[in-house]
N, C-alpha and C positions, 0 to 999 in steps of 0.2 A: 261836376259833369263837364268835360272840355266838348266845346262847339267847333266841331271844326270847319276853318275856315281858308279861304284862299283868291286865287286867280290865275284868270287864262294870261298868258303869253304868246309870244310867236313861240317859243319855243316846247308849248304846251300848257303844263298846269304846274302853277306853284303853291304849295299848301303850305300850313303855320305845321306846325309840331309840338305836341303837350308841351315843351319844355319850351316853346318861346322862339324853337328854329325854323328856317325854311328852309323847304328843301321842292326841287324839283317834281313832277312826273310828268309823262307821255299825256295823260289822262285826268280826271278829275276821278275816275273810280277806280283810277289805280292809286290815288290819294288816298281817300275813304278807304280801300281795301286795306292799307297798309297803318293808317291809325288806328283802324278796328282790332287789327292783330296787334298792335302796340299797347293798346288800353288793355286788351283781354290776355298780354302776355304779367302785365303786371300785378 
């Protein structure tokens, strides 16, 4: 089960990504929104 996990910046919210990357968002539920459609695309 991946935990996802992150932080804020100035320039918003940086989250991990199942596979070990990070990547940006605006948001911390545009974070979550966008792993949950990753996990459940797999």
């Amino acid at each position: 089960m991946f935990n996802p996990k992150g932080y804020y910046t100035s320039q918003g919210y940086t989250g991990f990504l199942p596979d070990g990357a990070r990547m940006s968002f605006p948001t911390q539920d545009e974070y979550l929104d966008f792993v949950r459609e990753l996990l459940d695309a797999a």
